[in-house]
C-alpha positions as CSV (number, residue, x, y, z in Angstrom):
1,X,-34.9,-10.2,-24.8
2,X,-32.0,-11.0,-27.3
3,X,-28.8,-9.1,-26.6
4,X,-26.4,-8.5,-29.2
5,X,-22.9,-8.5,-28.9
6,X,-21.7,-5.2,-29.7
7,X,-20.7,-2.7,-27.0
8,X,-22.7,0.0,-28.5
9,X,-25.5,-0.1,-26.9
10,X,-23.4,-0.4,-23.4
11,X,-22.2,3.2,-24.8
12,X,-25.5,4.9,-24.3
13,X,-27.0,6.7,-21.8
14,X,-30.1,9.0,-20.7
15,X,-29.0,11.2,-17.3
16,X,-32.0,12.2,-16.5
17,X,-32.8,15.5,-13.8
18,X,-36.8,15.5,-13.2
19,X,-39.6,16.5,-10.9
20,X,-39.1,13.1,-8.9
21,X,-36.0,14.4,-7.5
22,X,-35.9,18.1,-8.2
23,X,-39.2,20.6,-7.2
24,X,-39.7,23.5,-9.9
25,X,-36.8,26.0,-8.5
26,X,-34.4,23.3,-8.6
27,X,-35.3,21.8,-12.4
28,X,-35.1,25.7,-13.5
29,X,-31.8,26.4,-12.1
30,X,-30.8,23.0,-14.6
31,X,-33.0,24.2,-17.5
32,X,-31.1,24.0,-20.8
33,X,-32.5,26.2,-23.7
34,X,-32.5,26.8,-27.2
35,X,-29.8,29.4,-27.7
36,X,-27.0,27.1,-25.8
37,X,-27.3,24.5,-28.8
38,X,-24.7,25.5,-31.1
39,X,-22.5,26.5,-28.2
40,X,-22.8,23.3,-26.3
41,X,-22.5,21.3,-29.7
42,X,-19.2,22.9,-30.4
43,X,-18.2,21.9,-27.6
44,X,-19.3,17.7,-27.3
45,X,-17.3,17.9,-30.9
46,X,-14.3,17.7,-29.0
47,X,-15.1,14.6,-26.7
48,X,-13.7,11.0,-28.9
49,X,-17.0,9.6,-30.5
50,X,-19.7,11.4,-28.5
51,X,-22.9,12.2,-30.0
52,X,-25.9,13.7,-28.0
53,X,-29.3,15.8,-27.7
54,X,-30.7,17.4,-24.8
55,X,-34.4,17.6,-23.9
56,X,-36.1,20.3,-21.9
57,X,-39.5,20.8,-20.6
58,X,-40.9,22.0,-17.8
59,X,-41.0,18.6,-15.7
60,X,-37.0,17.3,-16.7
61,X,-33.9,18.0,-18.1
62,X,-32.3,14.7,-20.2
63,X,-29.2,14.3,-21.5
64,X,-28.9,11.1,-24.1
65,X,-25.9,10.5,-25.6
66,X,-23.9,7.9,-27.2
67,X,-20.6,8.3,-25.7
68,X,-17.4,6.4,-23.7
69,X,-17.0,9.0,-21.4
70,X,-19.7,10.3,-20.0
71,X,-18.4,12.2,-17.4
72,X,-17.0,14.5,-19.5
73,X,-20.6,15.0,-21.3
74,X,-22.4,15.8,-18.0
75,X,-19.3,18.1,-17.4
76,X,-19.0,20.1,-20.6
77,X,-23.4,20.5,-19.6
78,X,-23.0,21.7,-16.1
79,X,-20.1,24.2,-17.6
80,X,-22.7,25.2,-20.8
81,X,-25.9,26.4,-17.9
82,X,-23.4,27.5,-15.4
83,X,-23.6,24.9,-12.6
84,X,-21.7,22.9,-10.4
85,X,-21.7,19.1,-11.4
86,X,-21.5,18.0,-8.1
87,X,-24.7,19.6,-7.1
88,X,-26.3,18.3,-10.7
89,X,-25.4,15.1,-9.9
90,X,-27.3,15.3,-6.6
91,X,-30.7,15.2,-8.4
92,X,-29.8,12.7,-11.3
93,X,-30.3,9.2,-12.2
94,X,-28.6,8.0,-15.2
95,X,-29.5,4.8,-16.6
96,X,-27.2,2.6,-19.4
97,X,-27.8,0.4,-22.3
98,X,-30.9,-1.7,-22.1
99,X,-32.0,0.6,-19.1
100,X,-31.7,4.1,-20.9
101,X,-33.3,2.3,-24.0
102,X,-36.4,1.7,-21.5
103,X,-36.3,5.3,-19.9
104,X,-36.2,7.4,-23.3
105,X,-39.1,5.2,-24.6
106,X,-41.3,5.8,-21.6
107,X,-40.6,9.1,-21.0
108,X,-41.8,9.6,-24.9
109,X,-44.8,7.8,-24.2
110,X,-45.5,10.1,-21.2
111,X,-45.3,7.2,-19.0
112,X,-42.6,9.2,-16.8
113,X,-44.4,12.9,-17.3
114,X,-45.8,14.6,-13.7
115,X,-49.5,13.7,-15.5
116,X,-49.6,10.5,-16.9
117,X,-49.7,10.2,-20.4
118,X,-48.9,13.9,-21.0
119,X,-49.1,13.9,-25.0
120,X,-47.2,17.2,-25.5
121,X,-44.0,15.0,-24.6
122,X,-43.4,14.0,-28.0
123,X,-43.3,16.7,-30.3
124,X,-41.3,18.4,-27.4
125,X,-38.6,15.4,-28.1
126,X,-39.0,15.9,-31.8
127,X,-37.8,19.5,-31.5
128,X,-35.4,19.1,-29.1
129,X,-33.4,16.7,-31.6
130,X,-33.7,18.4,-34.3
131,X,-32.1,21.2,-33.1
132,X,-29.1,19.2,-32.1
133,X,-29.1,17.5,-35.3
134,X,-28.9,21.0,-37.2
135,X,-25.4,20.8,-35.8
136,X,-24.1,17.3,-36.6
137,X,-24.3,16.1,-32.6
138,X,-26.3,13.7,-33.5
139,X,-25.9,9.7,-35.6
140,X,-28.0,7.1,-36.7
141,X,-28.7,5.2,-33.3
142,X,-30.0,8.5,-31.9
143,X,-32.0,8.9,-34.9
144,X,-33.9,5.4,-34.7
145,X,-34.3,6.0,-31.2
146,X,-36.4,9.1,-31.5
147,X,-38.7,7.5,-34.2
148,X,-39.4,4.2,-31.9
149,X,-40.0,6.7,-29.2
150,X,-42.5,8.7,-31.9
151,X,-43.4,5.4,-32.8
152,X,-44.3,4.0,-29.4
153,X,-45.8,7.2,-27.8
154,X,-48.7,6.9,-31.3
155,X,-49.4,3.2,-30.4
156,X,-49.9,3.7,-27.2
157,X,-52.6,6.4,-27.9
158,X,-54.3,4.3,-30.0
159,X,-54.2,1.0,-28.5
160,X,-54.8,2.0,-25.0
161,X,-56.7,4.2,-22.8
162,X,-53.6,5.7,-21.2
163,X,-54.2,8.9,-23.1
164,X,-58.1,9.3,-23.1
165,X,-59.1,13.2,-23.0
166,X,-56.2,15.8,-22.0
167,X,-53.3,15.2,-19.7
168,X,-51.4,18.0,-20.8
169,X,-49.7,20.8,-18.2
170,X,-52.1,23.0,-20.4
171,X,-55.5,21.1,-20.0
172,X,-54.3,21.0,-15.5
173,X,-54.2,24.9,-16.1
174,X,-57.7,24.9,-17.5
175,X,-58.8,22.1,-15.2
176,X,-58.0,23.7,-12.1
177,X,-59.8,27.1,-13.8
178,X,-63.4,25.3,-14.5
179,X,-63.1,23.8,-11.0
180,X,-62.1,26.8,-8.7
181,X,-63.5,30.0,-10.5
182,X,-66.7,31.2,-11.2
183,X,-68.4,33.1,-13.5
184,X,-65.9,32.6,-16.4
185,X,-67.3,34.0,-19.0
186,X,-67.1,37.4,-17.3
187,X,-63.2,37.0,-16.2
188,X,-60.5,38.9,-17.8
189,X,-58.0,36.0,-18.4
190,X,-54.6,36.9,-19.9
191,X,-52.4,34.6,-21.3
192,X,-48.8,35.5,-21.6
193,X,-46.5,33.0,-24.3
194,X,-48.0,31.3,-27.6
195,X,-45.6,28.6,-28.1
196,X,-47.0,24.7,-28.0
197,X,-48.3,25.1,-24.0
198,X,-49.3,28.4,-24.8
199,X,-51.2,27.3,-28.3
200,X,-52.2,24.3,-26.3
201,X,-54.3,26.1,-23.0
202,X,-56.0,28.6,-25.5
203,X,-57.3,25.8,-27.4
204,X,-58.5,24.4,-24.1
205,X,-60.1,27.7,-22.6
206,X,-62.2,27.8,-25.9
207,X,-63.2,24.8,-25.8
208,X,-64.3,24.3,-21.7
209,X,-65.2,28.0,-21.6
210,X,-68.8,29.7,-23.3
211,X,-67.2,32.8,-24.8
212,X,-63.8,33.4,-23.1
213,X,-62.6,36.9,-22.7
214,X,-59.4,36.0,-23.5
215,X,-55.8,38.5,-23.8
216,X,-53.0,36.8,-25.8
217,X,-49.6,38.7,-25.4
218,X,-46.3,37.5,-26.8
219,X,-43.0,39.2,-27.6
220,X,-43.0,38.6,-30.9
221,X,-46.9,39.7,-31.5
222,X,-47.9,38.1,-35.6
223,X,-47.9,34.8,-33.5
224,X,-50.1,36.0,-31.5
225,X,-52.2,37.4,-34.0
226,X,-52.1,33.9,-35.5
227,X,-54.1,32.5,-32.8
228,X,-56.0,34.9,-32.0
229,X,-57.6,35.4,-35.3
230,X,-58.1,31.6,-35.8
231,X,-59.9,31.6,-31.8
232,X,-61.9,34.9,-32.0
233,X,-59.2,36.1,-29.4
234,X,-57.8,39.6,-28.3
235,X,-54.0,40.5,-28.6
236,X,-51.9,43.2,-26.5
237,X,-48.5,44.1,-27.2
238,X,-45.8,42.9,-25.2
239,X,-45.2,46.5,-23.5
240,X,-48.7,46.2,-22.4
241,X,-48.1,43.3,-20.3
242,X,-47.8,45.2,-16.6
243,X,-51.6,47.0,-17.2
244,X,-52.7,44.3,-18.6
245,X,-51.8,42.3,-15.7
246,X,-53.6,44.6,-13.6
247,X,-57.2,44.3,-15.0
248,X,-56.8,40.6,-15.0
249,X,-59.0,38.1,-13.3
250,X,-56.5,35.3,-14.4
251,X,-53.1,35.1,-15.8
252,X,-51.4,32.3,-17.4
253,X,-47.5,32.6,-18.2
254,X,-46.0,29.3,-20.7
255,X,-43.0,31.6,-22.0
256,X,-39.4,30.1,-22.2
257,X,-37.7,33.2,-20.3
258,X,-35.1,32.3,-18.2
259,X,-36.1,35.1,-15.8
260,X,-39.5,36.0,-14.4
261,X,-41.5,38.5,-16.9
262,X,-44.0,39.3,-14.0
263,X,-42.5,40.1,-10.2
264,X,-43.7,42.0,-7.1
265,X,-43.4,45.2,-8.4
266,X,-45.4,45.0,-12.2
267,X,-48.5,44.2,-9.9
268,X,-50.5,46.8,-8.3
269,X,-54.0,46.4,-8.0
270,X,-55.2,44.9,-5.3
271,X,-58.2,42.6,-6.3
272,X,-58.2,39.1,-5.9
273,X,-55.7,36.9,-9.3
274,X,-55.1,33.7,-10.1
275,X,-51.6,33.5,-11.6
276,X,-50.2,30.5,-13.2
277,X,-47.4,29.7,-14.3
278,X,-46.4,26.9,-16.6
279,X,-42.8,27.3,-17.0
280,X,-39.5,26.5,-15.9
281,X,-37.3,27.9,-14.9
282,X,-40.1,30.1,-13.2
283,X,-41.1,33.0,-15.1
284,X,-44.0,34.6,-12.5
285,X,-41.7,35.9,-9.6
286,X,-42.2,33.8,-6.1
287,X,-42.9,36.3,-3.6
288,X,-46.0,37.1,-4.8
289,X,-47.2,34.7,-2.9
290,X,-46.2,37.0,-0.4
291,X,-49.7,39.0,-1.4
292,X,-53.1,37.4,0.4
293,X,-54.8,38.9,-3.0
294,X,-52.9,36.3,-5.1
295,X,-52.9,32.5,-5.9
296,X,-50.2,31.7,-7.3
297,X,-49.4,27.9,-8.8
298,X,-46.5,26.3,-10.6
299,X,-46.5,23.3,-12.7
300,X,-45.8,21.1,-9.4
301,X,-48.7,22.5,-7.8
302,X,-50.9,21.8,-11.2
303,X,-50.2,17.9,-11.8
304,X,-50.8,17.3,-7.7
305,X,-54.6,19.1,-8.6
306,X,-54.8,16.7,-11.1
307,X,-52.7,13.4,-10.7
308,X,-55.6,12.3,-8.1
309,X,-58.1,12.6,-11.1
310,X,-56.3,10.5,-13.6
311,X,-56.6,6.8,-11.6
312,X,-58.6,5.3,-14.2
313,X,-55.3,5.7,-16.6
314,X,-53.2,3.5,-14.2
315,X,-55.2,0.5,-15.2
316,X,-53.3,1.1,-18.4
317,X,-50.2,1.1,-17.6
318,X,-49.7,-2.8,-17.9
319,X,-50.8,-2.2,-21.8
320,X,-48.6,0.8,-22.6
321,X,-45.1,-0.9,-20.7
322,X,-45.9,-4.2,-22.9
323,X,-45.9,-2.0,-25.9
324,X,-42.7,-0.3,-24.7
325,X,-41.0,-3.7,-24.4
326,X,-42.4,-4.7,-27.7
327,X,-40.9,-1.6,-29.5
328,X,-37.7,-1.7,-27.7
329,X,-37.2,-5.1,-29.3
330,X,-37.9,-3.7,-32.2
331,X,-35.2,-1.3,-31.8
332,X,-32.8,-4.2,-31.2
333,X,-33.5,-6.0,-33.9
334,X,-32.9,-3.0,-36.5
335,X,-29.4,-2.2,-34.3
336,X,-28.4,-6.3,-35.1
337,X,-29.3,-6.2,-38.1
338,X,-26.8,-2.8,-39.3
339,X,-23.8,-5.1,-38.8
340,X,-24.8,-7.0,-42.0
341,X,-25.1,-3.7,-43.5
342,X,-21.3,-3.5,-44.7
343,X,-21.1,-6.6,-46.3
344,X,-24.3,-6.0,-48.5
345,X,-23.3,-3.2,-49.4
346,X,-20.2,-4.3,-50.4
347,X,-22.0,-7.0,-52.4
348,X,-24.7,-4.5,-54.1
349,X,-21.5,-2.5,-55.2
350,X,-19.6,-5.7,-56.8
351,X,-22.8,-6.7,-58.6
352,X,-23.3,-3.4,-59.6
353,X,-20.0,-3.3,-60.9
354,X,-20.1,-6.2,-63.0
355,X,-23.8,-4.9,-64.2
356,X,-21.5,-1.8,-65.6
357,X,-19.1,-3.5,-67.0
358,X,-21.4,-6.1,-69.2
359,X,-23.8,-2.9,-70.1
360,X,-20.0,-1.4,-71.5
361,X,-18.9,-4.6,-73.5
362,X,-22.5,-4.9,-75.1
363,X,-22.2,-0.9,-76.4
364,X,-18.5,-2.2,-77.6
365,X,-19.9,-4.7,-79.6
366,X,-22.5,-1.8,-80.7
367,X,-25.7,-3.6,-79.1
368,X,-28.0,-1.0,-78.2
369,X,-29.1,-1.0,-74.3
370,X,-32.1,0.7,-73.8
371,X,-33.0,2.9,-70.6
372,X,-35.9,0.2,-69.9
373,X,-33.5,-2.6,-70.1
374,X,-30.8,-0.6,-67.7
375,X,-33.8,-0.5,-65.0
376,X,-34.6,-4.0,-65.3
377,X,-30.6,-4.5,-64.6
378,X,-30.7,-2.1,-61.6
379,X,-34.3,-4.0,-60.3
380,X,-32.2,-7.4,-60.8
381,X,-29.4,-6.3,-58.9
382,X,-31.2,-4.6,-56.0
383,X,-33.2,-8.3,-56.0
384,X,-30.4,-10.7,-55.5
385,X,-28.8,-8.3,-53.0
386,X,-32.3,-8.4,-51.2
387,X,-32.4,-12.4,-51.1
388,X,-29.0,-12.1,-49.4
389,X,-30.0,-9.2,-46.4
390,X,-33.1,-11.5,-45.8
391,X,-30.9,-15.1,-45.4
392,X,-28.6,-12.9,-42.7
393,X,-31.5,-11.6,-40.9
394,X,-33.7,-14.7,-40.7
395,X,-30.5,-17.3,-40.3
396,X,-28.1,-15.2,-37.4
397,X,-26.5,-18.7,-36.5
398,X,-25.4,-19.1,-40.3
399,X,-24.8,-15.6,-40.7
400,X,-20.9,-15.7,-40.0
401,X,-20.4,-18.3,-42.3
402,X,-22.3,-17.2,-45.5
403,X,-20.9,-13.8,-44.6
404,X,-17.0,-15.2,-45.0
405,X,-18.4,-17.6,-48.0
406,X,-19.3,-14.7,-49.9
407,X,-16.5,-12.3,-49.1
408,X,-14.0,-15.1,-50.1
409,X,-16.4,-15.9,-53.4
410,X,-16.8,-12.3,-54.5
411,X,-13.4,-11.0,-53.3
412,X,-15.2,-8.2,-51.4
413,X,-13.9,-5.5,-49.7
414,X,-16.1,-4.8,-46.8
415,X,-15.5,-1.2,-44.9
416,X,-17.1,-0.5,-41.2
């Protein structure tokens, strides 16, 4: 792979906390959520050219940034969730340059998920950034790198197997339903959260299950409506939740609390539950395991269920990492080519210049220039200053040279 010279790409970096290293008390303890955004973003303003986004999910915690100190990132974190960073550093790996290029794209293609080829990865990335891009943390490298990522995790659905059916946290919720309970269509199941995982398993019960009798309860209850209405679906308030929770057969949690919204005491009757939970930091309290009554699984316990039933999706693992590669060069080449973009810009601007200044002297001499002939100058200009992007980009070992030939020609002024 072609390297390029700048030191850019040696300033970026993925730190990455996930279920390899961390079990699913640990990752919660390091979860980063939605409302610490503008604080934290404040906050990375202040570190010399440092621009970064978080990602969250219920299988990793990653930092990328684009920064020369990155200790000072991973500190200003570790302050934001209230954490030591010597124990955070415990359970990390962070990877640099070419390597955190690699990581990010194959964690977006769900290459690095707890079930292989999770496809929820993605959009999860997409929201993550754009949240940090509503306040400014973000830049143009970051950007690219999330649409490659979008970019690779879409051609590696549809180019390989790697994907085939559901390998979503949501779908090993439902899978481990249709394989360990009976008699579905008779069981009280209760579903507590309707964001994507939420939205996602309901989709799924529906779909594997003749006639669910399905209980959707969320704090903010029109979104539950939503779904409910658009699945034939019941909805409870969110007050409801503790008798509700008692005449369930089955209860699914995928809420982003950061504190358990079911415990010990909200569960009194005695008959035998299945309780899941699909969230991290953990939001069904752990001691119920403490009850013989109750099964109780996490999102660890979920992918192990699962993992063993996925082998035929390793074959294509070959397939998706030469796509990554592929895309990752891709990446490269657009990062080369933005250090002509100074000088053709400064070129477009002196052509456009002397377009002005001919279009002035002809209504001086009181020659009419029409509005068609204007946009033939502008389609002329933009022409020429194509011809010269395209010689840069196909001729890099003559690129210095033309570059100073036409900044000593033209007279240009070239800013960074």
């Amino acid at each position: 792979m072609k390297r390029f010279s700048s030191d850019t790409i040696h300033r970026f970096y993925s730190v990455s906390l996930s279920y390899e290293k961390a079990d699913t008390k640990i990752r919660g303890k390091f979860s980063f959520f939605p409302e610490l955004v503008e604080s934290f973003c404040e906050k990375i303003k202040q570190v010399t050219d440092t621009k970064v986004f978080i990602l969250s999910t219920c299988n990793r915690t990653e930092l990328y940034t684009h920064t020369s100190d990155i200790n000072s990132v991973i500190e200003l974190f570790c302050e934001e969730i209230g954490v030591s960073s010597e124990e955070f550093t415990s359970y990390i790996n962070i990877y640099n340059g070419y390597d955190a290029l690699t990581h990010f794209l194959r964690v977006s293609a769900g290459l690095e998920s707890q079930i292989l080829g999770d496809f929820e990865i993605i959009s999860q990335v997409k929201t993550w950034f754009k949240r940090f891009k509503k306040y400014q943390a973000t830049d143009a490298f970051l950007e690219r790198l999330i649409n490659t990522g979008i970019q690779t995790s879409k051609k590696i659905k549809s180019s390989t197997a790697i994907s085939n059916g559901a390998t979503s946290m949501s779908y090993a919720a439902v899978h481990y339903i249709l394989n360990n309970c009976n008699d579905l269509s008779n069981k009280n199941i209760t579903l507590v959260g309707t964001g994507k995982i939420g939205r996602n398993t309901c989709e799924n019960l529906v779909k594997h299950i003749k006639e669910p009798k399905v209980t959707l309860i969320n704090r903010t209850i029109s979104k539950a409506k939503d779904i409910a209405d658009s699945l034939n679906l019941n909805v409870k308030e969110y007050s409801g939740l503790k008798e509700q929770l008692n005449q369930s057969d089955i209860v699914i949690v995928a809420t982003g609390a950061s504190q358990p919204v079911i415990t010990k005491k909200d569960l009194i009757s005695e008959k035998p539950v299945l309780l899941i939970d699909l969230s991290v930091p953990v939001n069904i309290s752990l001691d119920l395991k403490e009850y013989d009554h109750v099964t109780l699984l996490n999102v660890d316990d979920l992918s192990r269920t699962i993992n063993h039933t996925l082998e035929a999706r390793n074959k294509e693992i070959p397939k998706a990492e030469s796509i990554v590669r592929e895309m990752q060069e891709e990446f490269i080449l657009w990062f080369e080519n933005r250090k002509y973009v100074p000088v053709i810009y400064a070129f477009k601007s002196d052509l456009d210049r002397i377009k002005e200044y001919q279009i002035k002297t002809l209504k001086k001499d009181q020659i009419n220039v029409s509005q068609e002939e204007t946009q033939l100058s502008d389609r002329i200009v933009q022409k020429i200053t194509n011809r010269l992007a395209d010689y840069l980009i196909k001729n890099p070992e003559k690129a210095e040279d033309t570059i100073g030939l036409f900044k000593e020609m033209f007279q240009l002024e070239v800013s960074k």
